[in-house]
DSSP file (Angstrom, degrees, kcal/mol; ACC not computed):
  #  RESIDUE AA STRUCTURE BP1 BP2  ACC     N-H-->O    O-->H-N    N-H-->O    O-->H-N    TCO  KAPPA ALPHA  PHI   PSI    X-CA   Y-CA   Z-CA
    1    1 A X              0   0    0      0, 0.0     3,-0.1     0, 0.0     0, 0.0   0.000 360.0 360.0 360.0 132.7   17.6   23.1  -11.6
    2    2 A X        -     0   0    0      1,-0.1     2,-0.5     0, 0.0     0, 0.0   0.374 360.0 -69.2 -41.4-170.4   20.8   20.8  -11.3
    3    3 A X        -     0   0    0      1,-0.0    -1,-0.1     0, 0.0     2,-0.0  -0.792  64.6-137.4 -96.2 124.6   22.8   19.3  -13.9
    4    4 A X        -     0   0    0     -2,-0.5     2,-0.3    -3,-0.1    -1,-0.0  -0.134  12.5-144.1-104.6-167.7   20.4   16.6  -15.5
    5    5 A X        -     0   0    0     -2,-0.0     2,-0.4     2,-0.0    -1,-0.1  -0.789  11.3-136.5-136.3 159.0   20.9   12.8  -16.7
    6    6 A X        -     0   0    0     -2,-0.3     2,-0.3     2,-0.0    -2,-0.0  -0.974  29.2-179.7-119.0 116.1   19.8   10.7  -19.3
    7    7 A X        -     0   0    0     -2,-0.4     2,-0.5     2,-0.0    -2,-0.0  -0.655  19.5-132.6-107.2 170.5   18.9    7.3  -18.0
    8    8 A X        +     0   0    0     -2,-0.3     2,-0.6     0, 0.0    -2,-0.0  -0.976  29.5 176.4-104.7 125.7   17.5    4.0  -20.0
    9    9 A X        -     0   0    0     -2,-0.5     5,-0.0     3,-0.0    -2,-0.0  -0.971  33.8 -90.9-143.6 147.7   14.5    2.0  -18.8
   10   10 A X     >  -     0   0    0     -2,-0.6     4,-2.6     1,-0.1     5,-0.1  -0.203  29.4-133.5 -45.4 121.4   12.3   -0.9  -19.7
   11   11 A X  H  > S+     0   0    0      1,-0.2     4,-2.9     2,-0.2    -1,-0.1   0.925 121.4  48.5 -40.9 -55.4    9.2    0.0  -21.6
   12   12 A X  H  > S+     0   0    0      2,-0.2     4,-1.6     1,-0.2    -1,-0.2   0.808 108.1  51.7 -69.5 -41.9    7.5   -2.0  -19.3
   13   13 A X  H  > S+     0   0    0      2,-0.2     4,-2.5     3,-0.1    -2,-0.2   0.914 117.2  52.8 -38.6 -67.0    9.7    0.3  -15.9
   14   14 A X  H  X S+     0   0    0     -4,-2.6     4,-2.5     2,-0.3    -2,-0.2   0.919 105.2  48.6 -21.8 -78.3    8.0    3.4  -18.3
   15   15 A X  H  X S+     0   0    0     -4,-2.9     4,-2.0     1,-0.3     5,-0.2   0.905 112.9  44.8 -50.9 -64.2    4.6    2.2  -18.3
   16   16 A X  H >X S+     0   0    0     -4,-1.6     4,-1.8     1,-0.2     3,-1.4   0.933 110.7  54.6 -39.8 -71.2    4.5    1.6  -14.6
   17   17 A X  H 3X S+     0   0    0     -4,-2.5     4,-0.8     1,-0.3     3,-0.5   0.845 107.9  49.7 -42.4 -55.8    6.1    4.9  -13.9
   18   18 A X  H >< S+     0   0    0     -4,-2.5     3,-1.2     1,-0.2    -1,-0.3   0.910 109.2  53.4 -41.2 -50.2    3.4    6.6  -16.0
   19   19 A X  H << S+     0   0    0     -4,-2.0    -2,-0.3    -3,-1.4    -1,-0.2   0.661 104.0  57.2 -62.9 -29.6    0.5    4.6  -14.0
   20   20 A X  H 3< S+     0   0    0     -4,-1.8    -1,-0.2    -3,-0.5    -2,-0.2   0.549  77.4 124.3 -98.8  -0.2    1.9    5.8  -10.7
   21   21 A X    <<  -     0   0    0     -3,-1.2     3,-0.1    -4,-0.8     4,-0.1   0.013  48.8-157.6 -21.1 133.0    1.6    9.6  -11.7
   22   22 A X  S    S+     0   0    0      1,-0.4     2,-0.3     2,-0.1    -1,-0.1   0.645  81.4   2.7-102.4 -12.1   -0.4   11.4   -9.2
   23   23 A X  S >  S-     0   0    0      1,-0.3     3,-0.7     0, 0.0    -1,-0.4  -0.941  87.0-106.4-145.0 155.2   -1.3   14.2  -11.6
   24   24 A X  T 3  S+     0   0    0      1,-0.3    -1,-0.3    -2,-0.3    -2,-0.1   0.941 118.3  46.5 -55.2 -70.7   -0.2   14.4  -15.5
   25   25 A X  T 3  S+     0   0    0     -3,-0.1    -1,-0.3    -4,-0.1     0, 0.0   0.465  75.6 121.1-103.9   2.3    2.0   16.8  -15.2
   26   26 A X    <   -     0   0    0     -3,-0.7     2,-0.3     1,-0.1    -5,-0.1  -0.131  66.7-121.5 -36.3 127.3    3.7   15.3  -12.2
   27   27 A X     >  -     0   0    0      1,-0.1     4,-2.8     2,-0.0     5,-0.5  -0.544  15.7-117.7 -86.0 156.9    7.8   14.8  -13.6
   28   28 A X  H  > S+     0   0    0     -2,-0.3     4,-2.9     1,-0.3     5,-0.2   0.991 123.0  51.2 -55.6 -59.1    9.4   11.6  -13.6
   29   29 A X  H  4 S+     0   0    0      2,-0.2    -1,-0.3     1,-0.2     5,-0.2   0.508 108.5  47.1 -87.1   9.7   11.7   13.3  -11.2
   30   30 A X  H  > S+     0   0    0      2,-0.1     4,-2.4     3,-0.1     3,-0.5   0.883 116.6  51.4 -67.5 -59.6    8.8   14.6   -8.8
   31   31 A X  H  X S+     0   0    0     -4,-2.8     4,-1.6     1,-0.3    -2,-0.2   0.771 111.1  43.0 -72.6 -46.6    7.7   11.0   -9.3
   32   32 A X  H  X S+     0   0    0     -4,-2.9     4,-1.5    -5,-0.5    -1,-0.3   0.785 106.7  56.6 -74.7 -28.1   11.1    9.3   -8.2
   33   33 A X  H  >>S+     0   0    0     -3,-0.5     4,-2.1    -5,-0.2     5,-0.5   0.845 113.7  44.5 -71.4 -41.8   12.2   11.4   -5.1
   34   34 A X  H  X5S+     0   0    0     -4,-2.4     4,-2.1     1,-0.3    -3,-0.1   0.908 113.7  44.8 -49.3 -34.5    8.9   10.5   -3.6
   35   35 A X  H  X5S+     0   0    0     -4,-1.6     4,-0.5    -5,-0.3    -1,-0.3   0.824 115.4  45.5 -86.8 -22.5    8.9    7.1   -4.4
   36   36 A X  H  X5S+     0   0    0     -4,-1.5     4,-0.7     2,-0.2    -1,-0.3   0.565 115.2  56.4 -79.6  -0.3   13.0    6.7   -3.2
   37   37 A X  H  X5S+     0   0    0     -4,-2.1     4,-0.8     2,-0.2     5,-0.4   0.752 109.6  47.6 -91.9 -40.8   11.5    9.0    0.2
   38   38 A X  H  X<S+     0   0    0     -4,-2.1     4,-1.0    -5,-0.5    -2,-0.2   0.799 115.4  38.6 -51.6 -27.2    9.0    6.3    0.6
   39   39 A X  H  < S+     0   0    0     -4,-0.5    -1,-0.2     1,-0.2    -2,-0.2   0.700 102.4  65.2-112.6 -15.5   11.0    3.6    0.4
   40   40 A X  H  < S+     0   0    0     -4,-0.7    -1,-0.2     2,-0.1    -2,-0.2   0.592 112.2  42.1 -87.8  -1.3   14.0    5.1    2.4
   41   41 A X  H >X S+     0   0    0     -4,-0.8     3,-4.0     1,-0.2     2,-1.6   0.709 113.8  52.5 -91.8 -56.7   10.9    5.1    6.2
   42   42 A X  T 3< S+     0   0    0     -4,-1.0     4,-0.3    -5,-0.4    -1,-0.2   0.528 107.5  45.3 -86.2  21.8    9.8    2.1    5.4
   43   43 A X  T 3> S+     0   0    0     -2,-1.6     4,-1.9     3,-0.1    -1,-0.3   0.430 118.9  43.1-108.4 -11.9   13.3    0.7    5.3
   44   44 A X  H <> S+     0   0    0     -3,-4.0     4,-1.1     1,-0.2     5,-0.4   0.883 114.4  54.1 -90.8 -63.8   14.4    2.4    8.6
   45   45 A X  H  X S+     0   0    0     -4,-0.8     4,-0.9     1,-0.3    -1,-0.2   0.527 100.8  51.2 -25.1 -48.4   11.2    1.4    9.7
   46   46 A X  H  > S+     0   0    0     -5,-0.3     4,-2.4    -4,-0.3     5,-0.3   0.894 116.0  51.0 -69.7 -67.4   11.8   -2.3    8.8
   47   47 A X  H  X S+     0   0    0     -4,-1.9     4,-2.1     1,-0.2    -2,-0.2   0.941 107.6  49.9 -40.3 -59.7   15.2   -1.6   11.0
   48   48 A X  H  < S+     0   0    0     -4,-1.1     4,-0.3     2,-0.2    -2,-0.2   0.905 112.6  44.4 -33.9 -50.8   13.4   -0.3   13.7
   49   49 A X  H  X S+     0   0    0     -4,-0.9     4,-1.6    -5,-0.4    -1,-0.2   0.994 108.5  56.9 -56.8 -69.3   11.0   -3.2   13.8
   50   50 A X  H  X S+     0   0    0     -4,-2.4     4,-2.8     2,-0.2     3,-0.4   0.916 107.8  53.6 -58.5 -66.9   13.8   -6.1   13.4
   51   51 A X  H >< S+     0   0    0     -4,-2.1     3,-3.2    -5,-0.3    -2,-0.2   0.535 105.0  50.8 -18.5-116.1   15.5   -4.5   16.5
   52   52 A X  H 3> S+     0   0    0      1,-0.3     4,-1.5    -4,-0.3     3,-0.2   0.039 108.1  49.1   8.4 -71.9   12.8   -4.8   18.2
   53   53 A X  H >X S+     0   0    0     -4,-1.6     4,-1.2    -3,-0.4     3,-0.6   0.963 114.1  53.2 -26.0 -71.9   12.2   -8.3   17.4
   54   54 A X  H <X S+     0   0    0     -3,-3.2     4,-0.6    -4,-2.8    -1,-0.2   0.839 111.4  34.5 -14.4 -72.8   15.7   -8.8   18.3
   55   55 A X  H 3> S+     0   0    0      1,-0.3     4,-0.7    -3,-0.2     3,-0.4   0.835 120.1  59.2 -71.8 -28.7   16.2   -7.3   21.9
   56   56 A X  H <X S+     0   0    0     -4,-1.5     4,-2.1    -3,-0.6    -1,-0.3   0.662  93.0  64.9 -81.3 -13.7   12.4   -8.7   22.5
   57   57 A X  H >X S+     0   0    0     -4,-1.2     3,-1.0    -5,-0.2     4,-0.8   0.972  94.1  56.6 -65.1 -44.9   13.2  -12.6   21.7
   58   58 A X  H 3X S+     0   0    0     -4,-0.6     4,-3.2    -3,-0.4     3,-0.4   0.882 109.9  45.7 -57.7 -55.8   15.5  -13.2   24.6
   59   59 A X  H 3X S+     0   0    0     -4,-0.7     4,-1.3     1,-0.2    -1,-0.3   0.755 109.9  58.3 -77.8 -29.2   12.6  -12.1   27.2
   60   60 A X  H <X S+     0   0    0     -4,-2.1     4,-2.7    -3,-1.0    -1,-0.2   0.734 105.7  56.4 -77.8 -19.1   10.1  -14.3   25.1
   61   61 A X  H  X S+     0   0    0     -4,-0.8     4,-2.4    -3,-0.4    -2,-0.2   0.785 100.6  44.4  -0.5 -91.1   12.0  -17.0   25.8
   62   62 A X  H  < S+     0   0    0     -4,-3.2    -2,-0.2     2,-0.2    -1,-0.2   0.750 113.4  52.5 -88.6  -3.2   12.3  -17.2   28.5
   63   63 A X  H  < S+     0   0    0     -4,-1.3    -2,-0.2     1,-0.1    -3,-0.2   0.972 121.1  38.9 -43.9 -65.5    8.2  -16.5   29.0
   64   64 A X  H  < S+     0   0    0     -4,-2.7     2,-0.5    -5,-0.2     6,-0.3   0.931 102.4  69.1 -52.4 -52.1    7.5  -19.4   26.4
   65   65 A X  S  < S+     0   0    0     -4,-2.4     2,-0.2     4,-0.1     3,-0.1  -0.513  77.0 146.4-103.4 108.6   10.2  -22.1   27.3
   66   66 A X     >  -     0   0    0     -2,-0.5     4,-0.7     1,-0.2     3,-0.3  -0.992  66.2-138.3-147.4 142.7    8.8  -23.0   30.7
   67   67 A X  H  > S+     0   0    0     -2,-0.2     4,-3.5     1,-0.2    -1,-0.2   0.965 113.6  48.0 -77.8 -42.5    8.4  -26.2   33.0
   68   68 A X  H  4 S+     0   0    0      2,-0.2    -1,-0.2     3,-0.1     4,-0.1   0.510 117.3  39.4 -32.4 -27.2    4.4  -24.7   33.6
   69   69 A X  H >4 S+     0   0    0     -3,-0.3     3,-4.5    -5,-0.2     4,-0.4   0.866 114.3  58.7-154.7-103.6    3.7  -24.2   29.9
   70   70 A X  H 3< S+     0   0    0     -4,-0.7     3,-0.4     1,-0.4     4,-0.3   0.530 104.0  51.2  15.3 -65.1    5.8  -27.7   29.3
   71   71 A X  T >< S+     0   0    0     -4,-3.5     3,-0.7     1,-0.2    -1,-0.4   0.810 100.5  58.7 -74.3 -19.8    3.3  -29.6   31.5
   72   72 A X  G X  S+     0   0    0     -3,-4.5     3,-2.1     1,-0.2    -1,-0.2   0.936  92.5  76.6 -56.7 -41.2    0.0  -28.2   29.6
   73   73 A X  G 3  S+     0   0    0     -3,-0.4    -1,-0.2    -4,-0.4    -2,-0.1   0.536  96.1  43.7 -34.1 -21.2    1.5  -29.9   26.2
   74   74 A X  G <         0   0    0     -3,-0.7    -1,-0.3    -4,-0.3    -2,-0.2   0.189 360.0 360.0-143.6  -3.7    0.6  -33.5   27.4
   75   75 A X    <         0   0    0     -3,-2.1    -1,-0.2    -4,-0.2    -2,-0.1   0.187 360.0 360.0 -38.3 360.0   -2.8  -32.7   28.5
């Protein structure tokens, strides 16, 4: 094992932590890589996505913003 740390947390930080055990004897620091491995896809994910959105807007654009589309409005 590595060299290890003493950190401070919120009773209430504690409690939760306890509650999100997937087995009792799961460690705090089984229990913290997983949850910082979770949260480091779903933030490239979230990147991934917002590209998307991005490159995608220009081209919806110009679909939506139309004189054809324009003239249904007032129908």
């Amino acid at each position: 094992m590595g060299e290890l740390t003493t950190i401070q947390l919120n009773k209430s930080l504690l409690k939760k932590l306890k509650d999100a055990k997937e087995h009792p004897r799961q460690t705090y620091n089984e229990l913290l890589d997983k949850a910082l491995s979770v949260f480091v896809a779903a933030k490239k994910k979230n990147t991934y996505d917002e590209f998307l959105h991005k490159i995608q807007q220009q081209k919806m654009k110009e679909i939506w913003d139309n004189k054809e589309d324009e003239a249904w409005e007032s129908v």
